[in-house]
C-alpha positions in Angstrom: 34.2 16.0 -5.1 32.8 18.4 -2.1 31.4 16.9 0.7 29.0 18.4 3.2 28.8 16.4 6.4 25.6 16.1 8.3 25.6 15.7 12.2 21.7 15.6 14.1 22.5 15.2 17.5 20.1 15.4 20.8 21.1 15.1 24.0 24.3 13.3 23.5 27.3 15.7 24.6 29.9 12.6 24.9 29.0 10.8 21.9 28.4 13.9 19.6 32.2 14.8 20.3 33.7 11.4 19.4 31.6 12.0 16.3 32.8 15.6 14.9 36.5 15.0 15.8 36.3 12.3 13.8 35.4 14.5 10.9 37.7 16.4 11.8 40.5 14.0 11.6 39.6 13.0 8.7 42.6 12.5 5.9 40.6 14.7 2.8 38.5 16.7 5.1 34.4 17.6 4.2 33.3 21.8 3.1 32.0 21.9 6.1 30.5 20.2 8.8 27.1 20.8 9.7 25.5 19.9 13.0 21.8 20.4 14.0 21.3 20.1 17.5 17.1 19.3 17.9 16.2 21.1 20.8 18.9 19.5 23.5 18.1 20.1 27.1 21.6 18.8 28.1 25.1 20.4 27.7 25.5 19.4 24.1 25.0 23.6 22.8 28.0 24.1 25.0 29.8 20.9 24.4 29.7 22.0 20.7 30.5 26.2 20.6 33.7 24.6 21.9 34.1 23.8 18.2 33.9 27.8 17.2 34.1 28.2 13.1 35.2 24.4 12.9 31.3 23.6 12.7 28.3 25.4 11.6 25.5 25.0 13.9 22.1 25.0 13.4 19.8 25.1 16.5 15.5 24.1 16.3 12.8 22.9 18.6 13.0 18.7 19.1 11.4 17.9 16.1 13.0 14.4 15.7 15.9 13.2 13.8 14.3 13.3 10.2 13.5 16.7 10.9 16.9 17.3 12.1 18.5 15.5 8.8 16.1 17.8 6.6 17.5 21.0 8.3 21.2 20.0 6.9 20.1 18.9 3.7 18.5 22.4 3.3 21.7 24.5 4.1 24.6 22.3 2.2 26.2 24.2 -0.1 28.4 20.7 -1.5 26.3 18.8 -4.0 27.5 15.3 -2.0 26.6 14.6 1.2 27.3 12.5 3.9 25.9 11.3 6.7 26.8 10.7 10.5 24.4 9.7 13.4 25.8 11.2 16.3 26.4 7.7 18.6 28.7 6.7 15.7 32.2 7.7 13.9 34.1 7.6 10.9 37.3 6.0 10.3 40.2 8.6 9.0 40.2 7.9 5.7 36.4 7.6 5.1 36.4 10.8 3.1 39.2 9.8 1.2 37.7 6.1 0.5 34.3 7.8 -0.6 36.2 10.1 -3.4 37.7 7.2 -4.4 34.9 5.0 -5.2 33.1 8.2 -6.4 36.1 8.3 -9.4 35.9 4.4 -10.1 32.0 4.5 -10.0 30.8 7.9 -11.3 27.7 7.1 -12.1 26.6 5.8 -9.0 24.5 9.1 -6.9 24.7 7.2 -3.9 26.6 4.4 -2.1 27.4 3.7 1.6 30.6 1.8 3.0 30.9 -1.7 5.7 31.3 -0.7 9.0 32.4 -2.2 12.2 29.9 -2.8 15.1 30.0 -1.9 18.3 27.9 -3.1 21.3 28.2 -2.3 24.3 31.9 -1.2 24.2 32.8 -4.7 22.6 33.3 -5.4 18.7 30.6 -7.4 17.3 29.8 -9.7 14.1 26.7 -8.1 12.2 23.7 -11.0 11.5 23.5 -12.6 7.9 20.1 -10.4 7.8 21.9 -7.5 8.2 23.9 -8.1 5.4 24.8 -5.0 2.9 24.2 -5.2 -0.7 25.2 -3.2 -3.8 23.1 -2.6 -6.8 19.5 -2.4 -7.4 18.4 -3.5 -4.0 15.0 -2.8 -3.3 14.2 -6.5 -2.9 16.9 -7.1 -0.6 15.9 -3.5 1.5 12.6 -4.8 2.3 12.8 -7.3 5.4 15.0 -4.3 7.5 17.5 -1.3 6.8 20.6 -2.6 5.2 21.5 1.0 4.4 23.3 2.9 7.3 23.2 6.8 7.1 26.7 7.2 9.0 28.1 4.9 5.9 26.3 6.5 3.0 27.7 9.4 0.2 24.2 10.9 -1.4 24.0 13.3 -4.1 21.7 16.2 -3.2 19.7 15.8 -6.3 17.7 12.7 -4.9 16.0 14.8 -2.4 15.0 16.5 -5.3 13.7 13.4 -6.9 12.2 11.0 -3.8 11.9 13.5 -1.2 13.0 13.8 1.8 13.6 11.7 4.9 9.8 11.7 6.1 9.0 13.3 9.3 6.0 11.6 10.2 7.6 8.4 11.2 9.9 8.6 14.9 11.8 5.3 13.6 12.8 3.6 10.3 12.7 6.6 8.8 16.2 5.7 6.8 14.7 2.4 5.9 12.1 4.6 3.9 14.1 6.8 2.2 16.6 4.0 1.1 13.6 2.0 -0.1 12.2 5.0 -2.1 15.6 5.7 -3.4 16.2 1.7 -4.2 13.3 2.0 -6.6 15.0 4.4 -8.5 18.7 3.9 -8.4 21.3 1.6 -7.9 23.0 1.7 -4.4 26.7 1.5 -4.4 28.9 -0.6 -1.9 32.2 0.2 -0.8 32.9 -3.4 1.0 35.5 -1.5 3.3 34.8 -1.1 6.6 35.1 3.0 7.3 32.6 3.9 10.3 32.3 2.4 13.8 28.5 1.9 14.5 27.8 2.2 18.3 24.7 0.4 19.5 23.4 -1.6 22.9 22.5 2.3 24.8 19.8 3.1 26.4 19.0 6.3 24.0 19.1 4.1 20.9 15.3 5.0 19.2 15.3 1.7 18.1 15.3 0.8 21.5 12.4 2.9 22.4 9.9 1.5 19.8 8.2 -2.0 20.8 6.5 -3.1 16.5 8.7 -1.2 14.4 7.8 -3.3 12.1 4.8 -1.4 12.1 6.9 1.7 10.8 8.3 -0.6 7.9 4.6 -1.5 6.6 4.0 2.1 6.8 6.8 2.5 4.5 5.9 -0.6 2.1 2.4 1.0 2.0 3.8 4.0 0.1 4.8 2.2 -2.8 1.7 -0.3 -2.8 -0.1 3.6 -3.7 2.3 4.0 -6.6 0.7 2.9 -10.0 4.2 2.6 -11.2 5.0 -0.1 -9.2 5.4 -3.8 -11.2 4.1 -6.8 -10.8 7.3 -8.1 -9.7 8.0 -5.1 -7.1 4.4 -5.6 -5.5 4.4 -9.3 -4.9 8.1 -8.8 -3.2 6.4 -5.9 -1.2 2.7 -7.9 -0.5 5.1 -11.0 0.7 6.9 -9.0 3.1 4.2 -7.2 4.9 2.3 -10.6 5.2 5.4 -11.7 7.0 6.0 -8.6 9.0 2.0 -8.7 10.5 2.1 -12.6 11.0 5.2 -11.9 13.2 3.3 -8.6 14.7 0.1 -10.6 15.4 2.0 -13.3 16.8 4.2 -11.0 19.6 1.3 -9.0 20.3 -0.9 -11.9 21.5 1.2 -13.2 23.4 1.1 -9.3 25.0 -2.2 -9.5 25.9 -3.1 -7.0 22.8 -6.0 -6.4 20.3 -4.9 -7.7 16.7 -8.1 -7.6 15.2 -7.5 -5.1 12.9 -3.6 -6.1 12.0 -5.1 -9.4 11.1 -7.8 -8.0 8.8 -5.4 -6.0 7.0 -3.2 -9.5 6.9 -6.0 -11.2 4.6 -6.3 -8.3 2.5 -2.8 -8.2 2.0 -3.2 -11.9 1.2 -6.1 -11.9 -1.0 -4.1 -8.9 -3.1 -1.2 -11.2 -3.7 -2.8 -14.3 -4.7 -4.8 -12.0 -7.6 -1.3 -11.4 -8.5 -0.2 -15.1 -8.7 
């Protein structure tokens, strides 16, 4: 089993360091190690040409971290990949752990590992909501991403398949691909932990987003389009993004802010799940 590791990094010299040594401390190590630096105005170019052939870099304009995901995708040359956000890093035997499970579960094309979180330099217990799931979990996907990309193994054919991670949206844009991909496929769990997962900075973009549960009905909306969606699937979906607007509609008045039009879309919603029941 060949790995190529993915790294998008922007303007995050420290962190992005911590992140390719542990790659490269890893016990089975990757084919190669790719890192696509998205326009970084900082030191991280020179942080990471201290790497030499260790790495092989790949340099664009900011286009955003989907864009910057896409890039890697495009030039793997393994048929696996794996993932690894550049705030975060992998335990040393996270390679190892993923062949593993790839032997016990080969017919699995994509699973993700626990992890241990990290906030603000102290160790963390994750919320019951943020619980991970293996399986056929679309359902369970739905309410927020239970799918890390520093913890999943992907084989490249599913970019093939669902696309890729979609450009458009600046957040959540993991929580749509795992949803399109949760449609499709089982999602394997490896219930040990093998990443540290860094949060509580200030250059978090899920701290720079006040609604993202807008982004999330964005990504629901997709599969309402589909045809082939069931019953089942679009009465799980209708239910959520009634719950996500109520809870939009809700923080935004208190904001001060126009809702008209989220709450019109609310009773539509509405009225297109009770046709269902």
């Amino acid at each position: 089993m060949q790995i190529s590791v993915i790294i998008p990094v922007y303007n995050r010299p420290q962190a992005v360091q911590r992140a390719v040594n542990s790659v490269l401390q890893q016990t089975e190590p990757p084919l190669e190690i790719i890192v696509v630096d998205d326009g970084s105005t900082e030191e991280t170019p020179q942080v990471l040409a201290q790497y030499g052939s260790k790495i092989k870099m790949v340099r664009q304009s900011h286009r955003g971290v989907s864009a910057a995901r896409n890039a890697g995708i495009k030039r793997a040359q393994a048929d696996w990949l794996a993932f690894l956000d550049s705030d975060d890093e992998w335990l040393p035997e996270k390679l190892a752990a993923a062949r593993r499970f790839h032997e016990q579960n080969p017919d699995l094309l994509i699973f993700q590992s626990e992890e241990i979180w990290i906030r603000n330099g102290r160790r963390v217990n994750p919320k019951k909501k943020h619980q991970k799931y293996g399986g056929w979990i679309f359902r369970q996907s739905l309410p927020l991403c239970i799918v890390s990309p520093s913890a999943v193994v992907i084989h490249k054919k599913l970019f093939e398949e669902v696309g890729y991670f979609d450009e458009e949206l600046p957040v959540c844009e993991d929580y749509d691909l795992w949803l399109r991909i949760g449609r499709r496929y089982p999602i394997g769990l490896d219930s040990t932990p093998l990443i540290r997962k860094y949060g509580g900075h200030a250059d978090q973009l899920s701290r720079k987003y006040w609604g993202m549960d807008l982004y999330r009905i964005a990504a629901m909306e997709k599969h309402l389009a589909d045809p082939a969606l069931s019953e089942a699937e679009q009465r799980w979906v209708l239910e959520e993004i009634i719950k996500k607007y109520t809870v939009l509609i809700s923080g935004a008045e208190k904001r001060g802010k126009q809702v008209k039009e989220w709450k019109q879309k609310k009773v539509l919603y509405q009225n297109r799940l009770r046709n269902l029941l």
